[in-house]
N, CA, C and O of each residue as an XYZ file, in Angstrom:
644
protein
N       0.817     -1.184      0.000
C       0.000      0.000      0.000
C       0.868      1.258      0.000
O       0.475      2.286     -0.552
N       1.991      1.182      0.589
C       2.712      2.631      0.960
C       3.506      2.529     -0.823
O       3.852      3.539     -1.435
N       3.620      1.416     -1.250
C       4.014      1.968     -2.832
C       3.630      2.569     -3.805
O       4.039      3.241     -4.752
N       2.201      1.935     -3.086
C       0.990      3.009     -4.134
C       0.835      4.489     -4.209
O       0.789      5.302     -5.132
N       0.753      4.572     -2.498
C       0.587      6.207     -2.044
C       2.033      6.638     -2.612
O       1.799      7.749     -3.089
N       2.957      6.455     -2.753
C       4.615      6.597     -3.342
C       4.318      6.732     -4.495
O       4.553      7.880     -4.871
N       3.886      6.070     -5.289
C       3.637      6.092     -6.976
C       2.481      7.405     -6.760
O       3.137      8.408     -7.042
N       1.622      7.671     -6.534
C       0.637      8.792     -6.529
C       1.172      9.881     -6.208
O       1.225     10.794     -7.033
N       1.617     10.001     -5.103
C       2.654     11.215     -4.886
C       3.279     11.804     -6.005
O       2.941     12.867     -6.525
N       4.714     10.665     -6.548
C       5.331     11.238     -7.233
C       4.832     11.540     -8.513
O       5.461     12.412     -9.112
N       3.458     10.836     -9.326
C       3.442     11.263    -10.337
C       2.018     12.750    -10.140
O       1.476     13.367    -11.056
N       1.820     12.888     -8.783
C       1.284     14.403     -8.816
C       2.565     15.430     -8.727
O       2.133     16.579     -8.821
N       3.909     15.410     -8.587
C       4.445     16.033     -8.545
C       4.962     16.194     -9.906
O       5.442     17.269    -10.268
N       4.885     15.159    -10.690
C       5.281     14.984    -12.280
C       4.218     16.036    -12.880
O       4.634     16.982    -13.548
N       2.506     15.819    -12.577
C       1.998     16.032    -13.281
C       2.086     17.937    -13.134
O       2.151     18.800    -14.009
N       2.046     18.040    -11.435
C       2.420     19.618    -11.467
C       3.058     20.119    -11.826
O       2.783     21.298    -12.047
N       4.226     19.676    -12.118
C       5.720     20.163    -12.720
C       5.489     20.654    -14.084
O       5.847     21.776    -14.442
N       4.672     19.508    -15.118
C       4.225     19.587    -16.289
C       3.571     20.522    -16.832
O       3.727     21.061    -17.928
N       2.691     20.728    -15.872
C       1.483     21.834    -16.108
C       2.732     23.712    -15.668
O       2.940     24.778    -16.247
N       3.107     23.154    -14.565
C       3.728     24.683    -14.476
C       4.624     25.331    -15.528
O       4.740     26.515    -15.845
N       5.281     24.134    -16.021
C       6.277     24.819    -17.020
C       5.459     24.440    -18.506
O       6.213     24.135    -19.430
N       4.193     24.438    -18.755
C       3.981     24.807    -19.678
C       3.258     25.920    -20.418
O       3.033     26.294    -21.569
N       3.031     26.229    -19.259
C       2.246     27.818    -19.390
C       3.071     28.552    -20.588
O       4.243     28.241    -20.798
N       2.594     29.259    -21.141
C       3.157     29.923    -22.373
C       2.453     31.167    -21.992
O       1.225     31.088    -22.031
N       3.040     32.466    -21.578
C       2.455     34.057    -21.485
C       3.222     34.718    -23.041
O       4.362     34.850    -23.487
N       2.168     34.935    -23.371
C       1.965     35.501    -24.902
C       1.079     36.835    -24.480
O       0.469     37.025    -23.428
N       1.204     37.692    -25.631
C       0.643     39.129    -25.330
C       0.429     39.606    -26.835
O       1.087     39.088    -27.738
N      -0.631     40.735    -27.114
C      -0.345     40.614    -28.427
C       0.915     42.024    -28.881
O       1.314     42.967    -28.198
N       1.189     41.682    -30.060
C       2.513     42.687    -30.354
C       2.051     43.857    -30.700
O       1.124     44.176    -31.445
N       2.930     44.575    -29.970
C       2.682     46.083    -30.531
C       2.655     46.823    -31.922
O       2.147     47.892    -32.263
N       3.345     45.924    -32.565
C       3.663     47.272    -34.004
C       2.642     46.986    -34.890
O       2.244     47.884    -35.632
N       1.867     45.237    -34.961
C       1.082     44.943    -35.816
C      -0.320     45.094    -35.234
O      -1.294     44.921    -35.967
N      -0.465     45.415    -33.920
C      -1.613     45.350    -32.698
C      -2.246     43.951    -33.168
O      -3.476     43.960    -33.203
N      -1.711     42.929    -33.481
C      -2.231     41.330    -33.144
C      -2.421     40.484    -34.216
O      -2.079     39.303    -34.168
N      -3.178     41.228    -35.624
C      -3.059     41.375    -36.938
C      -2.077     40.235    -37.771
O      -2.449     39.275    -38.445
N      -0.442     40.783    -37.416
C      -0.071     39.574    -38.306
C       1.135     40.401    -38.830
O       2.290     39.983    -38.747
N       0.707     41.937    -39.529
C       0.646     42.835    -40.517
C       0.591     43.897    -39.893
O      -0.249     44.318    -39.098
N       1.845     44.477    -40.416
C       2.703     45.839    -39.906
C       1.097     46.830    -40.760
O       0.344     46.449    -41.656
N       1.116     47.836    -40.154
C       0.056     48.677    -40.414
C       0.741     49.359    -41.828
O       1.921     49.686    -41.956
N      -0.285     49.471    -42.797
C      -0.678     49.958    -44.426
C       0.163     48.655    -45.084
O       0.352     48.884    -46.279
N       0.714     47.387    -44.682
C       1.197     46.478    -45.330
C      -0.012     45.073    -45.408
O      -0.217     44.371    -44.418
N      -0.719     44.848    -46.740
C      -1.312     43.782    -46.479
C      -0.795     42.486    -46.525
O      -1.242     41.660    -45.730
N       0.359     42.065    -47.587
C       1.155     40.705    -47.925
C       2.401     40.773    -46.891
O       3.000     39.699    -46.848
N       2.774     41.475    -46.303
C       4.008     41.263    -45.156
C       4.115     40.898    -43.912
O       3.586     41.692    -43.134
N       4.629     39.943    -43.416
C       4.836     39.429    -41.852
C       5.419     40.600    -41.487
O       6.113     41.392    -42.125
N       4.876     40.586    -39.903
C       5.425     41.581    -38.796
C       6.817     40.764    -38.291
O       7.134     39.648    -37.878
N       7.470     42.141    -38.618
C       9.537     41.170    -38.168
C       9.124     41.140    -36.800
O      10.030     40.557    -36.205
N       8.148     41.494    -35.919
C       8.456     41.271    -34.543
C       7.724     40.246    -34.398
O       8.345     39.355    -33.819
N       6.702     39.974    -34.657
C       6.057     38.677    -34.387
C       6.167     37.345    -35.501
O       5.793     36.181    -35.351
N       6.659     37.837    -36.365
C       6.796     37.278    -37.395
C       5.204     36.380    -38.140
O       5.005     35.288    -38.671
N       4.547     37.312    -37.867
C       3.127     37.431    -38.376
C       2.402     36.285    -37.794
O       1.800     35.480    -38.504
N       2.452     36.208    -36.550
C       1.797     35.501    -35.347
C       0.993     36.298    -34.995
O      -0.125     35.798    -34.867
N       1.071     37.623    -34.713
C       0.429     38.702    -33.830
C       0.763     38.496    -32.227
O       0.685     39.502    -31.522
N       1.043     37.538    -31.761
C       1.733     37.795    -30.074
C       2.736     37.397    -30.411
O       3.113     36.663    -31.324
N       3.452     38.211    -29.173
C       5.116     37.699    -28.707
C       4.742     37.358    -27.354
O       3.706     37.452    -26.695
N       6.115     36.860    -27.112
C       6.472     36.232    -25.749
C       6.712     37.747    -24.581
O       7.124     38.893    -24.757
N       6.231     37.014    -23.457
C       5.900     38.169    -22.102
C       7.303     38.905    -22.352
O       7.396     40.107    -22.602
N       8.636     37.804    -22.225
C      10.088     38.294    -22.106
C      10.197     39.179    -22.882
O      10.903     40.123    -22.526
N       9.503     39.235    -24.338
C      10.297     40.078    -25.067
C       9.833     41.352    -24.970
O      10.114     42.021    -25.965
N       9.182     41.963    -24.073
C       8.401     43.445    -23.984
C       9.304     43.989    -22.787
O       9.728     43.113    -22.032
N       9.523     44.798    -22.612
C      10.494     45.749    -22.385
C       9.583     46.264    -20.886
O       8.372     46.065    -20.979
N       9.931     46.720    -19.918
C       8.893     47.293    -18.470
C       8.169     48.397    -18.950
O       7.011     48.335    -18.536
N       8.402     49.509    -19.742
C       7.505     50.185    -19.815
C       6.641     50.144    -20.871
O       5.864     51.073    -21.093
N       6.718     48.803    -21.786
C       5.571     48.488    -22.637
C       4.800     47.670    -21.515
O       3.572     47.611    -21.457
N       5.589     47.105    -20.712
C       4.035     46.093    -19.976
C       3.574     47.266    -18.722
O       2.823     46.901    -17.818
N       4.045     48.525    -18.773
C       3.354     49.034    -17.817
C       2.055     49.993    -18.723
O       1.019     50.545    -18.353
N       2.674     49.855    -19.926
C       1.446     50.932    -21.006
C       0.717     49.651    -21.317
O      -0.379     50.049    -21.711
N       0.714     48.644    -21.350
C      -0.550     47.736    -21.843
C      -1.388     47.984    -20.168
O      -2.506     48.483    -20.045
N      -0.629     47.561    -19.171
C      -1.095     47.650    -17.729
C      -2.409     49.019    -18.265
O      -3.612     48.892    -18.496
N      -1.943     49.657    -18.286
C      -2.802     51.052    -18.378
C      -3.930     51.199    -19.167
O      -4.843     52.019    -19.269
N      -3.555     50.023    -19.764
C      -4.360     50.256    -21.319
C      -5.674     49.312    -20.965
O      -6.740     49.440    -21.565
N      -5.430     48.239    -19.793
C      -5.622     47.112    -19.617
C      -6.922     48.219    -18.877
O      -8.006     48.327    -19.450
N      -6.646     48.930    -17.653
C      -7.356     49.213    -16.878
C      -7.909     50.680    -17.451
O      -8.446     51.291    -16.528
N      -7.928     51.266    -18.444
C      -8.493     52.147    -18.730
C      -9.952     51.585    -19.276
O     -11.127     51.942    -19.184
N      -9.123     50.367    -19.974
C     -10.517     49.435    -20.913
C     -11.858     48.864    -20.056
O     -13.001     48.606    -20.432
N     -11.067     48.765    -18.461
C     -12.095     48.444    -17.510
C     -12.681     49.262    -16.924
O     -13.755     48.992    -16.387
N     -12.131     50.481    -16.871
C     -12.958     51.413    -16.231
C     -14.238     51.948    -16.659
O     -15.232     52.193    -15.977
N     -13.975     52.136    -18.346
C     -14.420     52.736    -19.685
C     -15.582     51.565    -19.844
O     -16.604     52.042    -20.336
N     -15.674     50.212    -19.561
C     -16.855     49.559    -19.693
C     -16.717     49.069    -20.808
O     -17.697     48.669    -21.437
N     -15.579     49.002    -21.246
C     -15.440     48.104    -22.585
C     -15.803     46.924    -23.090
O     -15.440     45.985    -22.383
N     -16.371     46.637    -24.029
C     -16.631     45.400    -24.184
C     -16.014     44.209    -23.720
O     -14.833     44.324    -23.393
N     -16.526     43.128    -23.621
C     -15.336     41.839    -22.857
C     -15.102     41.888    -21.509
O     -14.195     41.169    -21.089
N     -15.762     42.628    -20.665
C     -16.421     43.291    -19.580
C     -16.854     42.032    -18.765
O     -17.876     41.653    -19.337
N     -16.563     41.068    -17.571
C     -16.747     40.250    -16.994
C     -17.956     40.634    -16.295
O     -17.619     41.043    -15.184
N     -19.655     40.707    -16.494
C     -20.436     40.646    -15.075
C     -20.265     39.917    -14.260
O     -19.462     38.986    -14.204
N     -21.154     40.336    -13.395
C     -21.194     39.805    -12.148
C     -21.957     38.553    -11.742
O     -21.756     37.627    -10.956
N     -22.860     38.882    -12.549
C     -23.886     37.532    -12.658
C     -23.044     36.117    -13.499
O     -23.270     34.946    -13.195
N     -22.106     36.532    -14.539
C     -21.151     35.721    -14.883
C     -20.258     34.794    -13.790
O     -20.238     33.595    -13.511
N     -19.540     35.970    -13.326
C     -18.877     35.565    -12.558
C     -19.277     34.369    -11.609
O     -18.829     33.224    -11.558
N     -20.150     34.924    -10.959
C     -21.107     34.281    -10.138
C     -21.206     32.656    -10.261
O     -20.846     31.676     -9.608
N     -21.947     32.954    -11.556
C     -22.251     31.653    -12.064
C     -20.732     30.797    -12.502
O     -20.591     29.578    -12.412
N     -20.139     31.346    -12.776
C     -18.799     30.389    -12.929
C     -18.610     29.798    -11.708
O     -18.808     28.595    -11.540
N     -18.283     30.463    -10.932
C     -18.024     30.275     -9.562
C     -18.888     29.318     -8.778
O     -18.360     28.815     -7.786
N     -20.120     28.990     -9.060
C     -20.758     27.978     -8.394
C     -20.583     26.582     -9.590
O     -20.425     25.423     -9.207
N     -20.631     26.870    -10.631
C     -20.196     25.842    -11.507
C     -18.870     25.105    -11.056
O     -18.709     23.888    -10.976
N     -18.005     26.051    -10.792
C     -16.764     25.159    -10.423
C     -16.827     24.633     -9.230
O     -16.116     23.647     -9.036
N     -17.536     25.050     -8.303
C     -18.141     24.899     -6.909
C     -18.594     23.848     -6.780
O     -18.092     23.030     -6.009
N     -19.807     23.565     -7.599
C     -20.558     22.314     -7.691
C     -19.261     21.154     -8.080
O     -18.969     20.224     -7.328
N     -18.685     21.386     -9.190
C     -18.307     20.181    -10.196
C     -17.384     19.524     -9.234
O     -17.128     18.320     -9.204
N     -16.838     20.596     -8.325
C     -15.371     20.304     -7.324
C     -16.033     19.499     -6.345
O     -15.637     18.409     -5.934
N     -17.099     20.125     -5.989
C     -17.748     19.259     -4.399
C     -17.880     17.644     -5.279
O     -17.132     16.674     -5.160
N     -19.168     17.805     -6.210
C     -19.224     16.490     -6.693
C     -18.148     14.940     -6.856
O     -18.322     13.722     -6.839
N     -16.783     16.092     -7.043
C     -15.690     15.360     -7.687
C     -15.061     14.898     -6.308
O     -14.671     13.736     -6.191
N     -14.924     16.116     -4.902
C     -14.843     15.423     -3.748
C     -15.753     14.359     -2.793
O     -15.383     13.600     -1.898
N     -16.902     14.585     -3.277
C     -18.121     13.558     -2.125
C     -17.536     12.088     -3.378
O     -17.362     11.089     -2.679
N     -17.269     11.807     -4.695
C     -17.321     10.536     -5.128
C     -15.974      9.915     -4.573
O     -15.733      8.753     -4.246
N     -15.163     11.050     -4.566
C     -13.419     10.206     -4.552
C     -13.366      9.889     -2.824
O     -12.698      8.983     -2.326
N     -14.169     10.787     -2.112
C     -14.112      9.748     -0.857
C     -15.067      9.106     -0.254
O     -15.042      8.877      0.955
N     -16.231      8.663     -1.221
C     -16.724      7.645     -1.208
C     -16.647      6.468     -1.216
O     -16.985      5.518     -0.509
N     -15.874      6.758     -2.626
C     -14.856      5.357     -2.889
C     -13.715      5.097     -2.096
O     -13.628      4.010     -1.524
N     -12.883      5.899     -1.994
C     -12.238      5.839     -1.331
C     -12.393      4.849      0.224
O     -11.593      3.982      0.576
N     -13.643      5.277      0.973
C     -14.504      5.089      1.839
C     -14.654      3.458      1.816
O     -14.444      2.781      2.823
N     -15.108      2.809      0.343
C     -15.871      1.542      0.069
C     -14.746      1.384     -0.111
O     -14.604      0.296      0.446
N     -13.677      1.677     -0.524
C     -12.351      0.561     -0.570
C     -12.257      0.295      0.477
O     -12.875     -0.696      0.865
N     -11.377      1.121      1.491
C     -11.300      0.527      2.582
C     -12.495     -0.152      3.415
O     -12.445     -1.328      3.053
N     -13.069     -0.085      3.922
C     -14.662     -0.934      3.699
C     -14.217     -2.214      3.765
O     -13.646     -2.938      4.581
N     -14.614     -2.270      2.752
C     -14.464     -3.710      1.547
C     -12.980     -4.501      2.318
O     -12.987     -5.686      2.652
N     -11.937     -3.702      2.474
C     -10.480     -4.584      2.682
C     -10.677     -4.789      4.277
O     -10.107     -5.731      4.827
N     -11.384     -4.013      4.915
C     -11.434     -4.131      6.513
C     -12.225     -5.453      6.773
O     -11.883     -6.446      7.414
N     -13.688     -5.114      5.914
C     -14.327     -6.718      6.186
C     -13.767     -7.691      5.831
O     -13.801     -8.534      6.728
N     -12.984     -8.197      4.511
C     -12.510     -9.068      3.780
C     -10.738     -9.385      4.209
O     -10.055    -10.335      3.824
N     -10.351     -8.315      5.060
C      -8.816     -8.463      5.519
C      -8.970     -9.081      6.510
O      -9.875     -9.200      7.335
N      -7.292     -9.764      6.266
C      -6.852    -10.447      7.580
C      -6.952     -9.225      9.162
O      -7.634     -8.207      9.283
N      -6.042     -9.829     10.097
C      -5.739     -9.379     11.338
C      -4.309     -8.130     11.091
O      -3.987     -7.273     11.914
N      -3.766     -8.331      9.968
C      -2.764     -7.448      9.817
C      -3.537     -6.516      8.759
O      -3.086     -5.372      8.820
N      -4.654     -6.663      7.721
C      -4.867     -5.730      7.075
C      -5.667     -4.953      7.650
O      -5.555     -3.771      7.326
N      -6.878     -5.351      8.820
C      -7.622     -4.489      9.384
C      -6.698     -3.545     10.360
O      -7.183     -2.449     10.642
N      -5.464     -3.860     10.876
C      -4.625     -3.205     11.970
C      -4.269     -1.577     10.836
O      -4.444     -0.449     11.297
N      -3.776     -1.820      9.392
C      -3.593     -1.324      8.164
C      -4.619     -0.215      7.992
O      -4.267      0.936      8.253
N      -5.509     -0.390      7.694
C      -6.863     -0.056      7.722
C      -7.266      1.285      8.820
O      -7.501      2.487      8.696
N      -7.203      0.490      9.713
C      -7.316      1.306     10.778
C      -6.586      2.675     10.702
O      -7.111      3.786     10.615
N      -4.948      2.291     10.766
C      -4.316      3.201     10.447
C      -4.511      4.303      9.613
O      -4.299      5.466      9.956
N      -5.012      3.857      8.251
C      -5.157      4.941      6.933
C      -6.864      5.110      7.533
O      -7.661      4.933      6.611
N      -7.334      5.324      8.483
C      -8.572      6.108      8.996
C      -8.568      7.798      9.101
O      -9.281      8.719      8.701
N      -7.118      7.607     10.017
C      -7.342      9.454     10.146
C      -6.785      9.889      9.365
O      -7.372     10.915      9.022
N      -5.514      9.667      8.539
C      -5.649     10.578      7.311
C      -6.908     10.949      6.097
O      -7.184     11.858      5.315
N      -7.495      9.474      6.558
C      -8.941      9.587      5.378
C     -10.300     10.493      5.993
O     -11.369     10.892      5.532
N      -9.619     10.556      7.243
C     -11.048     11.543      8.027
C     -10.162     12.778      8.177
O     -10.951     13.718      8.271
N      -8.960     13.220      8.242
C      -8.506     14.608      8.199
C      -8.692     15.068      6.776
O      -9.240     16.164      6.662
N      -8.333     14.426      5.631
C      -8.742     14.476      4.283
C      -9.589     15.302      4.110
O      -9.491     16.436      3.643
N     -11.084     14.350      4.762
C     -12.586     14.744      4.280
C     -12.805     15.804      5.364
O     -13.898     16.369      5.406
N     -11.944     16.082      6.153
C     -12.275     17.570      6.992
C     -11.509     18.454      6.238
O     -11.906     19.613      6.356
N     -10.775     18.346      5.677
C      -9.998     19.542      5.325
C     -11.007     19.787      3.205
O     -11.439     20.795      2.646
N     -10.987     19.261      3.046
C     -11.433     18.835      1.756
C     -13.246     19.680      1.667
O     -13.749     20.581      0.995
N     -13.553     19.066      2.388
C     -15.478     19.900      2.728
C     -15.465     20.596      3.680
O     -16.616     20.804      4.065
N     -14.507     21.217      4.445
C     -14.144     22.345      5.752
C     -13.934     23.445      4.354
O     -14.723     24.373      4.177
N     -12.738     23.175      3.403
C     -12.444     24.248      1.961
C     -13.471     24.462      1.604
O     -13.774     25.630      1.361
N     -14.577     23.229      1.400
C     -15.587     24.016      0.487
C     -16.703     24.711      0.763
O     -17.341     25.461      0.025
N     -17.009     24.215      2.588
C     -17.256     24.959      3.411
C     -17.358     26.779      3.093
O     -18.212     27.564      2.680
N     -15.630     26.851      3.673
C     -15.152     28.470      3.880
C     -15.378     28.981      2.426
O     -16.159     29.917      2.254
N     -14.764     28.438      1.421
C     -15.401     29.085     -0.296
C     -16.598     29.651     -0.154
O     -16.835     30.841     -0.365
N     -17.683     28.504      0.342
C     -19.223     29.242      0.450
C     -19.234     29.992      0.923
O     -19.658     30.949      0.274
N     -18.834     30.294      2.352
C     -18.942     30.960      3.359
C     -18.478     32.535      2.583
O     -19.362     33.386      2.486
N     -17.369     32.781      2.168
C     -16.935     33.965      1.714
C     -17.297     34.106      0.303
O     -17.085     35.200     -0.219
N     -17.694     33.376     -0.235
C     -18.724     33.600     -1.348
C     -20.254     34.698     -1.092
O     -20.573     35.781     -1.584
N     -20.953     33.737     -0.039
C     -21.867     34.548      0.446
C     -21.964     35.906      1.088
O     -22.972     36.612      1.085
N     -20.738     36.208      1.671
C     -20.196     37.278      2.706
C     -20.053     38.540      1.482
O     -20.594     39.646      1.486
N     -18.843     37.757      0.143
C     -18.710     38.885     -0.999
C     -20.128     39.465     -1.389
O     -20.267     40.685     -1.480
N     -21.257     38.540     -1.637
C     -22.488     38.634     -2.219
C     -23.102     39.654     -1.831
O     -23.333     40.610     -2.571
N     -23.548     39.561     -0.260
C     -23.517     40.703      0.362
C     -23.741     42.059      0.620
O     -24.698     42.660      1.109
N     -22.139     42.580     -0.020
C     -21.396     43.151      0.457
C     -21.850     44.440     -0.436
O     -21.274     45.519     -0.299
């Protein structure tokens, strides 16, 4: 059993690793504004993007990412289209809410009926086993629906407000 929890471990640390370094921050380029195509040129790639329309975060210089910054929050102030409501929001937010709880009440369910299942059906050394992997499986499901708990909780509090 402890090889298993060993194999799970390490390949959540594989899989986080994976995901972190693949993020790609792209932005769109300045000279073609995203286009492709240097402005009054219709058949020519942009030499900076090379007619992608984004570059890479690195290649912008601090006071271009502090004039997009600006540009970013003028567009929000101004009510610009692409404008996140609230009622959106909202609703995302219980969507992921729901799908997460759902995805926690099944995995320690099962979780739950495995061990179960090996306590009735185990020997004298697997129920001793068993026993053991209890309170991590009940600190788990406290910490796990205690999170989704406090989410609600300050969900409702923002609502509010």
């Amino acid at each position: 059993m402890k090889k298993y929890i060993k194999l799970i471990y390490i390949l959540f640390i594989v899989i986080t690793m994976v995901m972190i370094s693949s993020q790609v921050y792209a932005a769109q380029c300045p000279v073609c504004n995203g286009t492709g195509h240097p402005p009054g040129s219709s058949g020519v790639k942009c030499p900076r993007c090379n007619g992608t329309g984004t570059i890479a975060i690195s290649e912008h210089t601090a006071g271009e990412i502090i004039d997009e910054a600006g540009t970013f929050i003028q567009k929000g102030e101004s009510g610009a289209e692409g404008k996140i409501s609230q009622s959106d929001l909202q609703d995302l937010s219980n969507t992921i809410y729901n799908i997460l709880l759902v995805v926690g009440i099944v995995v320690a369910v099962i979780a739950g009926l495995i061990m179960g299942i090996k306590f009735i059906m185990g020997g004298i050394e697997e129920k001793a086993e068993i026993k053991n992997m209890l309170i991590p499986y009940i600190i788990g499901c406290i910490v796990v629906f205690g999170a989704f708990t406090i989410w609600k909780i300050v969900v409702e509090l923002l609502q509010s407000m």
